[in-house]
C-alpha positions in Angstrom: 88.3 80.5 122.7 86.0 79.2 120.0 85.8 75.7 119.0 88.0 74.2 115.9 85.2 73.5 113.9 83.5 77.1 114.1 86.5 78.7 113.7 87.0 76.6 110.4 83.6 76.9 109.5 83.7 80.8 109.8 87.3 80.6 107.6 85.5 79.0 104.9 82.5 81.3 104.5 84.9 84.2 104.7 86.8 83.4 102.1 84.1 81.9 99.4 83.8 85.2 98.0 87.2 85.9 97.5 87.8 82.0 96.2 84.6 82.6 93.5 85.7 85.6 91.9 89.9 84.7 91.7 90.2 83.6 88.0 91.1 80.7 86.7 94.3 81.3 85.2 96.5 84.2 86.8 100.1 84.3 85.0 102.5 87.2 86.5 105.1 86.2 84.1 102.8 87.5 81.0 105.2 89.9 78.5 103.9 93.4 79.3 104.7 96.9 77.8 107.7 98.6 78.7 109.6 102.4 78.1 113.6 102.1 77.5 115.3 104.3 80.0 118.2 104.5 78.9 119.0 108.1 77.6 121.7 106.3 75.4 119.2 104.8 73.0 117.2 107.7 71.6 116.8 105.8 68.0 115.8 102.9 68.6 115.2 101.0 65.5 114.8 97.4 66.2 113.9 94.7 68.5 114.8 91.4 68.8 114.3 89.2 72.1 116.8 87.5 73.9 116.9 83.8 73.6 119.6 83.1 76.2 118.0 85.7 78.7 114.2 85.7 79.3 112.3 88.7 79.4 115.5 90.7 77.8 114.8 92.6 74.3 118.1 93.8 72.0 118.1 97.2 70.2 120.5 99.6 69.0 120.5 103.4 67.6 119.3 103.9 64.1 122.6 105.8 63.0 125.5 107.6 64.2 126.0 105.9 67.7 128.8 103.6 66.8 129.0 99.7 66.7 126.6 99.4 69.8 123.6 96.8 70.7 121.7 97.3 73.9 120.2 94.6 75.8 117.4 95.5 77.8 114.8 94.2 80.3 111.9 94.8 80.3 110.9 94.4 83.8 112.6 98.0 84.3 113.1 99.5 81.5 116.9 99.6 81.7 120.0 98.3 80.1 121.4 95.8 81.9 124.4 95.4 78.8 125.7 97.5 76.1 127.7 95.7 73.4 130.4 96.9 71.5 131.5 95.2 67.7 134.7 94.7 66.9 136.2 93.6 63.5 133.8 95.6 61.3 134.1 99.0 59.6 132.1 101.9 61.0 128.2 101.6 60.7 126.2 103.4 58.2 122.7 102.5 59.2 121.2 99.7 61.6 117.9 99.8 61.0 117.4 95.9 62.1 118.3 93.1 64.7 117.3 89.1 65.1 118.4 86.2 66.5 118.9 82.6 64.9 118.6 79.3 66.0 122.7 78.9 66.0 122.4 81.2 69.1 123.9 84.2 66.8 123.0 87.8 66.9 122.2 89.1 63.7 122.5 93.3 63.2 121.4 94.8 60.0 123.4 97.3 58.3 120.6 98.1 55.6 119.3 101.3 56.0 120.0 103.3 52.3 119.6 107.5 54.2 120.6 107.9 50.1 117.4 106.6 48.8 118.5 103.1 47.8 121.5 104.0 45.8 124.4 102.5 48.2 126.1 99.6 45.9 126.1 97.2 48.9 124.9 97.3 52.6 126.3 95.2 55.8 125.1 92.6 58.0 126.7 91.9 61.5 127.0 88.3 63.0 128.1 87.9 67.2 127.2 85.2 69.3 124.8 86.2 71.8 126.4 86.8 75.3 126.0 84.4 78.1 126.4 86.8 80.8 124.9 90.2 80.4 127.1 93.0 81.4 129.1 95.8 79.1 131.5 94.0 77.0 133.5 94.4 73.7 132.6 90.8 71.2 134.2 90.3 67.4 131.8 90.0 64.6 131.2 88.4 61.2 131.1 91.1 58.6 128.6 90.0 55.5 128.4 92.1 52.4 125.0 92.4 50.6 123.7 93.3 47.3 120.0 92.5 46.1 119.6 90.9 43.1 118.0 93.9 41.0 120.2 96.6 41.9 120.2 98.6 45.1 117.6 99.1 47.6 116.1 100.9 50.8 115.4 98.6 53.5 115.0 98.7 57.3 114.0 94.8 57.8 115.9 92.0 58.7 114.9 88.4 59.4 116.7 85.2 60.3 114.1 81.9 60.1 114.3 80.5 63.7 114.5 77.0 62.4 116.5 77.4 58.8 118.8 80.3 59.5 118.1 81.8 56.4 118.5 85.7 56.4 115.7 87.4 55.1 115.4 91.4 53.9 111.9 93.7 53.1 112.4 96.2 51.0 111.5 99.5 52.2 109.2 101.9 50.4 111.0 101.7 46.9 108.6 101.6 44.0 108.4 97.6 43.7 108.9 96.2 47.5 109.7 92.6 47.8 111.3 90.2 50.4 114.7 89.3 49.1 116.2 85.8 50.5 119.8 85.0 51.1 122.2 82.4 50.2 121.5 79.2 52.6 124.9 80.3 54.1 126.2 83.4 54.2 129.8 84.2 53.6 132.4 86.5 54.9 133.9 86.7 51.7 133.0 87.9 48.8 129.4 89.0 48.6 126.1 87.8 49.0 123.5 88.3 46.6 119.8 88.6 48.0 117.5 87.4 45.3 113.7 88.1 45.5 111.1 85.9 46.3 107.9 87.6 47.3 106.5 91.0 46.0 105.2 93.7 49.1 102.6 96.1 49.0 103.4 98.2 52.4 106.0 100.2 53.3 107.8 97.9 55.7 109.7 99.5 59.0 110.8 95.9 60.4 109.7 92.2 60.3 110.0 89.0 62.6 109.3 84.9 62.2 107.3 83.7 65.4 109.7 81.3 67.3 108.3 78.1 65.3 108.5 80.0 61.8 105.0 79.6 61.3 104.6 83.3 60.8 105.9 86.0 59.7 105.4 89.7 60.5 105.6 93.0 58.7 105.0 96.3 60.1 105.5 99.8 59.0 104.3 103.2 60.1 100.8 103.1 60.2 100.1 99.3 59.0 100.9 95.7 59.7 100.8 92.3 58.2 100.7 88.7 59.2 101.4 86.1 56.8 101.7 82.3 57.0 104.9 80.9 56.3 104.9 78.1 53.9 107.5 76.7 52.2 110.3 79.5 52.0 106.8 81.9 51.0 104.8 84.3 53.1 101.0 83.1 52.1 97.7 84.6 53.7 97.9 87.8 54.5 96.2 88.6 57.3 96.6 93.0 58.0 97.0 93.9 61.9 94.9 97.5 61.5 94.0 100.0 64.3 94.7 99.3 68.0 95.3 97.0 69.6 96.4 95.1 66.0 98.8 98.4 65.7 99.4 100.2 68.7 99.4 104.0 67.6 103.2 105.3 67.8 105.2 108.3 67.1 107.4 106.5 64.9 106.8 102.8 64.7 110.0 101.2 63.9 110.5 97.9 65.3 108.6 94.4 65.9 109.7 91.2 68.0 107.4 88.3 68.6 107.7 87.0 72.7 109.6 84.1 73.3 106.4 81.8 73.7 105.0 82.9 70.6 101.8 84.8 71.8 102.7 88.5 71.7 103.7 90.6 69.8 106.5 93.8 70.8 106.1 96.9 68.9 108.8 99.2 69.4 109.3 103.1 68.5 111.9 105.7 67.9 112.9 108.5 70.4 113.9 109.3 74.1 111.8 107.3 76.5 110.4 105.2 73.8 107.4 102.8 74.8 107.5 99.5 73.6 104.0 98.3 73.5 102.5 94.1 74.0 99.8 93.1 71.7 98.6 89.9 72.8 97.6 87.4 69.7 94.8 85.0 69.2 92.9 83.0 67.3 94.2 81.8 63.7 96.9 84.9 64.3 99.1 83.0 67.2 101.8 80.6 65.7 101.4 76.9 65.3 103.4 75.9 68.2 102.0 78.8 70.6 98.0 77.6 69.4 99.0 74.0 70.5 101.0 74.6 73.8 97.8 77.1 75.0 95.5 74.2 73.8 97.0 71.6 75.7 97.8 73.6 78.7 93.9 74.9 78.9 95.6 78.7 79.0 92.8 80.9 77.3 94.2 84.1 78.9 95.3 85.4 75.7 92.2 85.0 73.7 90.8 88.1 72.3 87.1 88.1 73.9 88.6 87.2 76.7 86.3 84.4 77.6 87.0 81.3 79.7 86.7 77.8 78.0 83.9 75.2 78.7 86.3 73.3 81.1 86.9 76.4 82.8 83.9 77.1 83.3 83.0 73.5 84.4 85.6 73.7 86.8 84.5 76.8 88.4 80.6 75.0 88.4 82.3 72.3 90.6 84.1 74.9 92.6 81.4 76.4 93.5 78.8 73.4 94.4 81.7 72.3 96.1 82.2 75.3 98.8 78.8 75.9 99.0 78.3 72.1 100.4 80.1 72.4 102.5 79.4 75.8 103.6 76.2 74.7 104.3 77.3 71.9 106.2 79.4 73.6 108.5 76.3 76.0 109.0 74.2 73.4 110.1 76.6 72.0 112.6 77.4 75.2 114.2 73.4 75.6 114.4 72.7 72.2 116.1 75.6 72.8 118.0 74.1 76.1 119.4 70.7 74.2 120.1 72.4 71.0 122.5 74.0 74.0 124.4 70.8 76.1 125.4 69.0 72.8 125.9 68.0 73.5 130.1 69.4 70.3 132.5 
């Protein structure tokens, strides 16, 4: 048997390699991409993550599937709840999904298949479950009309930390962002006024979880804009890959619970949904802060380590190498008092 301190020795310089190249940070919870599985949702028109369930996104059918939401995680791929509304009429056309800060789920009924000409569209209101399995929930019915007369529109935003509903216009010959009421009511109906004009053809839309930001996307485009008092400012376009994955039908957007992703989603059976990792000035307030004071640089977009990263793997290294050396000098002398002749 070998003594303690060669065995130790030769554990040490065995496993310097292997310590030197591990990096820094290593996260296994980071959001990754995903592909729904379930053969229910073959529409799938938005996206909204969960904020009572982590790593859980909600979606639902574009059209003609009935008053359905599917939660799904994204770990697998597979719905682990399907939720049935109560209470309302028969959807037209869901073309959007979000979740407020009162813990609500809120789906949009906006989609206009007539070319903007319905007189008034729907928005849905549940609470969002606490325990994910196939249930049956009653929801809030909202009427909606825009102030201006009717329009197409496939996005639909709630402000994580007002409430306030927000809708994009669609691809009509003025798009805006139309705000509603600071509380919406279940009677009577709520007008939508305007308060910002577009100039994209807008699919779906998201706030980051501080409201810092707020995201458009369409087809073949997307935008970031700053949020600043009730007003998206700076626009900021999200072209090409990885800004915009390419998809077969881009429909849907979430931001990540933490702020520094962003989930594009796409229509059809099998559909991918696809993390974008954001950085620099294009990751929320909050998200910029918390990776600033935690020292996580993993989701910078060059990738690169920070100076007390790199400091730290300096000392790292002097430090094994020390004693490396050490322990090979020990083991040498040792060698020598042992072939010494008596």
């Amino acid at each position: 048997m070998r003594p303690l301190p060669y065995v130790l020795g030769a554990a040490v310089l065995a496993a310097l390699p292997v310590a030197l190249s591990a990096p820094a940070v290593a996260d296994d919870s980071s959001p990754s991409s995903f592909t729904i599985e379930d053969p229910r949702i073959t529409e799938s028109s938005g996206l909204a993550a969960s904020r009572a369930h982590p790593g859980v996104y909600w979606t639902h059918n574009d059209s003609s599937d009935g008053a359905y939401v599917y939660a799904v995680d994204s770990k697998t791929g597979k719905t682990v709840a399907r939720v049935e509304l109560r209470g309302i009429g028969r959807p037209r056309d869901v073309e959007a999904i979000s979740i407020g800060p009162d813990g609500n789920v809120y789906v949009g009924d906006i989609g206009d298949n007539l070319g903007g000409t319905w007189p008034h569209v729907w928005i849905y209101r549940f609470p969002e479950p606490k325990v994910l399995k196939d249930t049956t929930v009653t929801a809030t019915q909202f009427t909606v009309k825009y102030q201006g007369g009717a329009r197409d529109a496939e996005a639909m935003m709630v402000h994580p930390k007002t409430g306030r509903v927000y809708i994009a216009s669609k691809s009509d010959d003025d798009p805006g962002l139309y705000e509603a009421p600071a509380t919406l009511s279940a009677q009577g109906t709520n007008v939508f006024r305007r308060v910002a004009d577009l100039d994209m053809e807008v699919t779906d839309g998201a706030f980051a979880p501080d409201g810092s930001r707020l995201v458009l996307r369409g087809y073949f485009t997307a935008s970031e804009y700053r949020w600043t008092n009730g007003k998206p400012q700076g626009l900021k376009e999200l072209k090409d890959e990885p800004g915009l994955p390419l998809q077969r039908q881009g429909e849907s957007v979430t931001f990540t619970p933490d702020g520094g992703t962003l989930m594009y989603g796409t229509e059809g059976p099998g559909s991918k949904v696809t993390a974008v990792d954001l950085g620099g000035e294009l990751l929320p307030d909050a998200t910029a802060k918390q990776q600033k004071k935690d020292g996580d640089y993993s989701s910078r977009p060059d990738g690169k380590q920070s100076a007390d990263e790199d400091e730290k793997n300096r000392t790292l290294l002097k430090g094994a190498l020390t004693f490396g050396a050490a322990m090979a000098l020990f083991l040498g002398l040792r060698r020598l008092i042992r072939r010494r002749p008596e």
